[in-house]
C-alpha positions in Angstrom: 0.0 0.0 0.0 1.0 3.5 -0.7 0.6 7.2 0.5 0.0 9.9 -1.3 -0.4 13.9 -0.9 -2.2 16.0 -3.6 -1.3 19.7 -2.7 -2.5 22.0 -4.8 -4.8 26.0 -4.0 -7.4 25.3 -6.1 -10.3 23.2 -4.4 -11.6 22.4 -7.4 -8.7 20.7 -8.9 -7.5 18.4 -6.0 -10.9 17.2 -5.7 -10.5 16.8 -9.2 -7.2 14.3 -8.8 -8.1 12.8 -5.9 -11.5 11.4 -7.8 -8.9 10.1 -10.3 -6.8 8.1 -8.0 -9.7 6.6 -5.9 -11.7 5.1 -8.9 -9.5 4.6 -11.1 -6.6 3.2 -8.2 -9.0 1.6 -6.1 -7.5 -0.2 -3.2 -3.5 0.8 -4.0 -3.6 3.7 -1.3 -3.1 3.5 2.1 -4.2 7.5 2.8 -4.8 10.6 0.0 -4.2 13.3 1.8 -4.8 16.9 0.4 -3.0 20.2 0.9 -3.9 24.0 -0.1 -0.7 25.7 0.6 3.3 24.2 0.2 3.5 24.6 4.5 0.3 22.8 4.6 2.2 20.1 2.2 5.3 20.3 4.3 3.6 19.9 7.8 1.7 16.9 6.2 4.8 15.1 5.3 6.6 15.7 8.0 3.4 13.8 9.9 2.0 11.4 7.1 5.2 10.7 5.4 3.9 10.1 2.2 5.3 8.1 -0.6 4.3 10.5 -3.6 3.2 13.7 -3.5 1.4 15.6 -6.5 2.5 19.5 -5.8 1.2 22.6 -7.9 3.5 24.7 -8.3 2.0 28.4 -7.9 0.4 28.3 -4.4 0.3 31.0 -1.8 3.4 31.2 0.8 5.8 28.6 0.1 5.8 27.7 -3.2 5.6 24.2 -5.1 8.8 23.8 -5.7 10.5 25.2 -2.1 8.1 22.7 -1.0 9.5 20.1 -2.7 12.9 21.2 -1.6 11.9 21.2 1.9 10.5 17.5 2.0 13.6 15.9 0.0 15.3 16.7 3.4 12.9 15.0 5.8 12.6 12.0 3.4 14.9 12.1 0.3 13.0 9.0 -1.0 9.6 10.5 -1.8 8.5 10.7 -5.7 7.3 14.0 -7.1 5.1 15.0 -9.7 4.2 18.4 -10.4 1.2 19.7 -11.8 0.7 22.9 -12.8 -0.9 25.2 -15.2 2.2 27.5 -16.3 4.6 25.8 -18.8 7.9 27.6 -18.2 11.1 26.5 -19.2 12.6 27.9 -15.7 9.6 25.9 -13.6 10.6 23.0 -15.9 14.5 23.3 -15.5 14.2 23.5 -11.6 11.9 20.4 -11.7 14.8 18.5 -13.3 17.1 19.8 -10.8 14.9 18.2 -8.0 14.6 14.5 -10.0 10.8 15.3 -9.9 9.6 12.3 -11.1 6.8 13.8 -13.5 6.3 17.6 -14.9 2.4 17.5 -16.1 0.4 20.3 -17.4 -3.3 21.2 -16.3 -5.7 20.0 -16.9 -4.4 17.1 -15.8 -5.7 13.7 -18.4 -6.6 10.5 -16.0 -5.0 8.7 -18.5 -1.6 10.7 -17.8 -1.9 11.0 -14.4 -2.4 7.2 -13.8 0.4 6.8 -16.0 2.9 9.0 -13.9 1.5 7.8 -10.7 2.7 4.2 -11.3 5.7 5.0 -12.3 6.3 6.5 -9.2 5.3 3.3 -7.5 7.4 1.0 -9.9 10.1 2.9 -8.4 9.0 3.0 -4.9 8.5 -1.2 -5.0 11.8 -1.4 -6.5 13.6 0.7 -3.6 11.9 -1.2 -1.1 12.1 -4.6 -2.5 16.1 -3.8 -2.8 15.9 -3.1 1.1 14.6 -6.3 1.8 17.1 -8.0 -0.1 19.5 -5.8 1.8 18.0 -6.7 5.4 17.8 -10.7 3.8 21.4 -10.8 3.1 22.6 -9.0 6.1 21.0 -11.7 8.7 21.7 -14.3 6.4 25.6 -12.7 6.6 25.3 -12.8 10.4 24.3 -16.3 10.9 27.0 -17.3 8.8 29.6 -15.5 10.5 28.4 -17.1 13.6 28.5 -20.5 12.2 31.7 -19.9 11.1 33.4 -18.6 14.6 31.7 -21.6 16.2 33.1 -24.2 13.6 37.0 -22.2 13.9 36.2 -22.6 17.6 35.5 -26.1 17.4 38.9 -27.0 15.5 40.7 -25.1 18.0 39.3 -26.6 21.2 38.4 -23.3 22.0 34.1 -24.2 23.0 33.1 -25.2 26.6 32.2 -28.8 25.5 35.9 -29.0 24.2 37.5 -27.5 27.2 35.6 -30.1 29.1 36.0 -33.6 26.8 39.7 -32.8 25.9 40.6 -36.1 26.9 37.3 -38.0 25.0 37.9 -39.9 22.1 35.1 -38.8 20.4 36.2 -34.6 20.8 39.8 -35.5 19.8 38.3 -37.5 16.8 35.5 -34.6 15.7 38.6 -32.4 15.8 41.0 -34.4 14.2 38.0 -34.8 11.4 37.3 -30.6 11.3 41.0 -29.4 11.2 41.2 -32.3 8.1 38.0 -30.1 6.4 39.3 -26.7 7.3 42.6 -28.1 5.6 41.6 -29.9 2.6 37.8 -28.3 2.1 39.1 -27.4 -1.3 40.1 -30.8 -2.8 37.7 -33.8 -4.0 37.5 -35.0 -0.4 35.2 -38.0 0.9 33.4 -39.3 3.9 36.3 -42.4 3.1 38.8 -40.1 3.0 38.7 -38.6 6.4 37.1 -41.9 8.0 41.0 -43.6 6.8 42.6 -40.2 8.5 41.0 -41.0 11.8 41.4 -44.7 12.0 37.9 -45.9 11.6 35.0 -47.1 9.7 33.3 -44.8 7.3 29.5 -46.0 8.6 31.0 -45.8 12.5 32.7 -42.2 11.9 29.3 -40.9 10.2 27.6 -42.2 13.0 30.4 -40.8 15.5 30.0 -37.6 13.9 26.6 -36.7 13.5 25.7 -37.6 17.0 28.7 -35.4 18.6 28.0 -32.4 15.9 24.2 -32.8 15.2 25.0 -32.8 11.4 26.3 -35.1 8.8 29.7 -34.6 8.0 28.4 -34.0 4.2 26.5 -31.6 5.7 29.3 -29.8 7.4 31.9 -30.1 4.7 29.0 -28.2 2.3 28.5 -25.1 5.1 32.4 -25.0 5.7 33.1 -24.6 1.8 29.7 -22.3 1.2 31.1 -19.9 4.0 34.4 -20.2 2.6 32.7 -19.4 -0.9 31.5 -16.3 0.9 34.7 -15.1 2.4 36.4 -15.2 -0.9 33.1 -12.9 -2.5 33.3 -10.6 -0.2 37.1 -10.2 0.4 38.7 -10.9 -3.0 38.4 -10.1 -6.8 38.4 -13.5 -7.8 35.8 -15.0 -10.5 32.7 -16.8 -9.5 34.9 -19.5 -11.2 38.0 -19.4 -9.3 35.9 -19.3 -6.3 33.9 -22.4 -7.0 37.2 -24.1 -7.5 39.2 -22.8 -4.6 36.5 -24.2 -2.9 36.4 -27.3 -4.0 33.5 -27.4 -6.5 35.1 -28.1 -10.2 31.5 -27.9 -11.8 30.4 -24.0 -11.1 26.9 -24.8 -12.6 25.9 -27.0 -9.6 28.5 -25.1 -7.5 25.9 -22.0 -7.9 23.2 -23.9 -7.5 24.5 -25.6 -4.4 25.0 -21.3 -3.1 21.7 -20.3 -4.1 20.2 -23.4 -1.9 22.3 -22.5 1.2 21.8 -18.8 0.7 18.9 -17.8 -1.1 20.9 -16.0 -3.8 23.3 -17.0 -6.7 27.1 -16.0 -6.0 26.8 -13.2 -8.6 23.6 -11.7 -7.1 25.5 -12.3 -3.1 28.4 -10.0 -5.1 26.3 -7.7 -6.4 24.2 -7.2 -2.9 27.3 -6.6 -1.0 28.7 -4.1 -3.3 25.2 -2.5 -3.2 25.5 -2.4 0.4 29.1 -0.9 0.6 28.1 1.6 -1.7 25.4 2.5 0.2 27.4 2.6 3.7 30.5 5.2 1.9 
């Protein structure tokens, strides 16, 4: 749902606009608000916060356009469109200045207006869908970086159960198996493999393992080299390629498949996001 202001002196003509908008936009607004003087607009966004605001320009007081000024600083992210009855190059010019999204003249075709108003909210989902992505990966980034200390902590003895069991057979084994995954989570590696690095049975270490981790070592190897797959994005310039390889996927087709189950998003989309984000932070 969306808000939306229509400020403008005449009576006449935002009872005009706002007749458009309810029947022939029925059930996209939150509020319509109206306004008969720019201070009027500004006090009502400063309250309402609306996500589009149509503004005349030639209104008593404060005009249209140091109205529009005045809201870009309380909320930068509200879409403009001006209507107004004068078509002057200068009006025009400033409009532009401002990244009004729409500069229409009166009177005002429902056509047109509809037209200009969804434009504005193509825009508006667009920004808001991207901060949801945004808010996604940043949780998403945050349980991984916790699952991540927790496994480092684990292969260096460093959790409470560890401190505890250092003399178990079963700790010294999960170790033994984890420092072998931090190690070699890059090569073709097999539950075989590390079962014959830890002396035992593969069926009897996947047993061993999953009830002392809670997870199959499959399992475990795929987070450790999905995290790792993250590190690399988000601290090096290497290819999605070179990643998938470094981390021990040689096929990057199911490699980005395999990222895209874990993470919701495709390596190049997890690169793009983060950039996005840093972008957004400087």
């Amino acid at each position: 749902m969306y808000r939306i202001l229509v400020a403008d002196d005449e009576p006449l003509e935002v009872r005009s606009l706002i007749y458009i908008l309810s029947s022939r936009m029925s059930g996209i607004f939150e509020s319509i608000e109206s306004a008969y003087t720019g201070s009027e607009a500004l006090e009502k966004c400063r309250i309402s916060r609306p996500d589009i605001v149509l503004m005349d320009i030639n209104m008593p007081g404060l005009n249209g356009l140091d109205a529009i000024k005045e809201i870009k600083k309380i909320n930068a992210g509200t879409e403009f469109i001006i209507t107004t009855a004068y078509d002057y190059f200068e009006y025009a010019a400033d409009a532009i200045r401002l990244e009004v999204r729409d500069y229409l003249l009166k009177p005002v075709r429902a056509a047109t207006l509809i037209s200009c108003v969804n434009k504005s909210i193509q825009k508006i989902d667009m920004i808001r869908n991207s901060d949801i992505r945004k808010k996604e990966l940043e949780q998403r980034y945050n349980e991984a970086a916790k699952e991540l200390s927790g496994i480092r902590k684990m292969i260096s003895g460093l959790t409470p159960d560890n401190r505890t069991e250092k003399n178990d057979d079963c700790s010294i084994i999960i170790n033994k198996a984890m420092q072998y995954m931090e190690k070699y989570y890059s090569k073709d590696i097999t539950l075989d493999d590390i079962s014959r690095y830890v002396n035992l049975s593969s069926s009897y270490f996947s047993h061993m393992y999953k009830a002392q981790t809670g997870t199959s070592f499959i399992d475990s190897l795929i987070n450790l080299r999905i995290m790792k797959a993250k590190e690399f994005i988000m601290t090096s310039e290497m290819s999605i390629k070179e990643i998938s390889v470094s981390v021990g996927y040689y096929d990057q087709n199911y490699f980005s498949k395999l990222f895209r189950k874990m993470t919701g998003f495709s390596p190049s989309e997890y690169k793009t996001t983060l950039r996005n984000m840093t972008a957004g932070e400087v």
